[in-house]
Structures are given as C-alpha cells and as structure tokens.
C-alpha positions in Angstrom: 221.2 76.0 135.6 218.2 76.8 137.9 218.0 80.5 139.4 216.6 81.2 142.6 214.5 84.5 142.2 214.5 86.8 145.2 212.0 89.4 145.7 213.7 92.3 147.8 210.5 94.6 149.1 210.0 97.2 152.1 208.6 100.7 152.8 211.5 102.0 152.1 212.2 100.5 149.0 210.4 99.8 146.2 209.9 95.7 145.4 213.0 94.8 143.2 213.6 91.8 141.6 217.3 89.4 141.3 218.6 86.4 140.7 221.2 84.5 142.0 222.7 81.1 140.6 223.5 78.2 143.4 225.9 75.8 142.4 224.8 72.3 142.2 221.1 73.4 142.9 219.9 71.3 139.8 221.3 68.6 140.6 219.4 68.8 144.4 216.0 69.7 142.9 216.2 67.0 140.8 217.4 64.4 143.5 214.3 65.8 146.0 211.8 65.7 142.9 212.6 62.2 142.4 212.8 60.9 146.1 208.8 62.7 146.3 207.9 60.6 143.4 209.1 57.7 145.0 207.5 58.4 148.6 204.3 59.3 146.4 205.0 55.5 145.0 205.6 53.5 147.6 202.5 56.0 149.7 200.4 54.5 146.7 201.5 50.7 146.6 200.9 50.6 150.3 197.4 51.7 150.0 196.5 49.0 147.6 198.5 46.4 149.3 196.1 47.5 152.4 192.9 47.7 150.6 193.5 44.1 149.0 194.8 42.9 152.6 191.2 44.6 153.6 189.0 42.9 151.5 190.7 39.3 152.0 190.1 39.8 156.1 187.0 37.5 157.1 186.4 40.2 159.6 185.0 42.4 157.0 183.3 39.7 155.1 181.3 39.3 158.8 180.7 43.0 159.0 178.9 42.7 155.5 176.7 40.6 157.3 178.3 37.3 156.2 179.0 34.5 159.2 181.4 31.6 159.5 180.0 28.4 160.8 182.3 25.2 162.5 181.7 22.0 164.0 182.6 21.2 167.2 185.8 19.9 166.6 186.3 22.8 165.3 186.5 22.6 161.4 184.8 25.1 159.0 181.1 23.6 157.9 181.2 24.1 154.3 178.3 22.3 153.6 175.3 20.8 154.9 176.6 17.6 153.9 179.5 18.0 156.6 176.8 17.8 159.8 174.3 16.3 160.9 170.9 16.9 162.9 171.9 17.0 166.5 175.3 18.1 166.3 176.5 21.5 168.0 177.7 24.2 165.8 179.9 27.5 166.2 178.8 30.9 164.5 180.9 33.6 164.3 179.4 36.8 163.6 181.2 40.0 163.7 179.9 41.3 167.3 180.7 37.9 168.5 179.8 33.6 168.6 176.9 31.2 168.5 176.0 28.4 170.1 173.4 26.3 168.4 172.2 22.8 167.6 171.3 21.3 164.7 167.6 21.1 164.1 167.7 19.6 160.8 169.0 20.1 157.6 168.1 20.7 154.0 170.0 20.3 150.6 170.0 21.5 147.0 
C-alpha cells in the first residue's frame, strides 16, 4: 500500500520524517493516473482530428496561395475545357472574390 510521507519542520524543531498509510489511497492514485492518461488521449486525438480537419479546409489551401475558380452558374471550373472565351468567371482568393472575363484559353 502507498505511504504518504510527511515532512514535519520548524525553528523549533528539527525536520523529522513519518509516514502514514491511507486506506484505499492506491486504489485512488491509480484511478486519477488512469483518468490523466485518458485526458492526455483524447487531448492528443483531438489535435490530430484538428490538424487533419485543417489541412482539408479550402481556406488554407487559398492562404497557400492557391484560388478556386467557378462559372457563373456557379459550378467549380475544373478545366479549361469547362469555359469558354467570353464567359464570366468567379475567383476566390483568400482576402476575398474575382470578377473576370474570359480572354481566351489554352490547353495541354
């Protein structure tokens, strides 16, 4: 069974040393070392659950420097395929949207 050591010191007396058994006290430190390791868990899977929610967020793809481009009606342009010359277009950047008009366009 655990002890619990107690150091007894003042001017008056000089630093003595005792123990003194609590009943049941292993079974406590045990319990609270357990429910820490299991904070200190879950603490951990939330911060990869949040770094992997991070990375998927287009937001910080746009902060990278990266932009999403749609069509009028709205849809994502994934390819220059999808549009054509004179057609308006959307840009999102991170800091905020683009209007533009398609120029022209070139292929692989």
């Amino acid at each position: 069974m655990p002890r619990i050591i107690l150091i007894i010191s003042s001017k008056f007396y000089r630093a003595s040393k005792s123990s003194v058994e609590i009943p049941g006290t292993a079974s406590l430190i045990g319990r609270t070392i357990s429910l820490i390791a299991l904070i200190e868990n879950e603490k951990n899977n939330l911060t990869n659950k949040l770094a992997t929610i991070r990375a998927a967020d287009p937001l910080t793809s746009l902060k990278r420097g990266f932009s999403l481009v749609y069509r009028k009606d709205g849809g994502l342009l994934k390819s220059v395929e999808e549009i054509s010359t004179g057609e308006q277009i959307q840009v999102t950047v991170s800091d905020g949207i683009i209007f533009s008009t398609v120029n022209h366009t070139i292929g692989k």
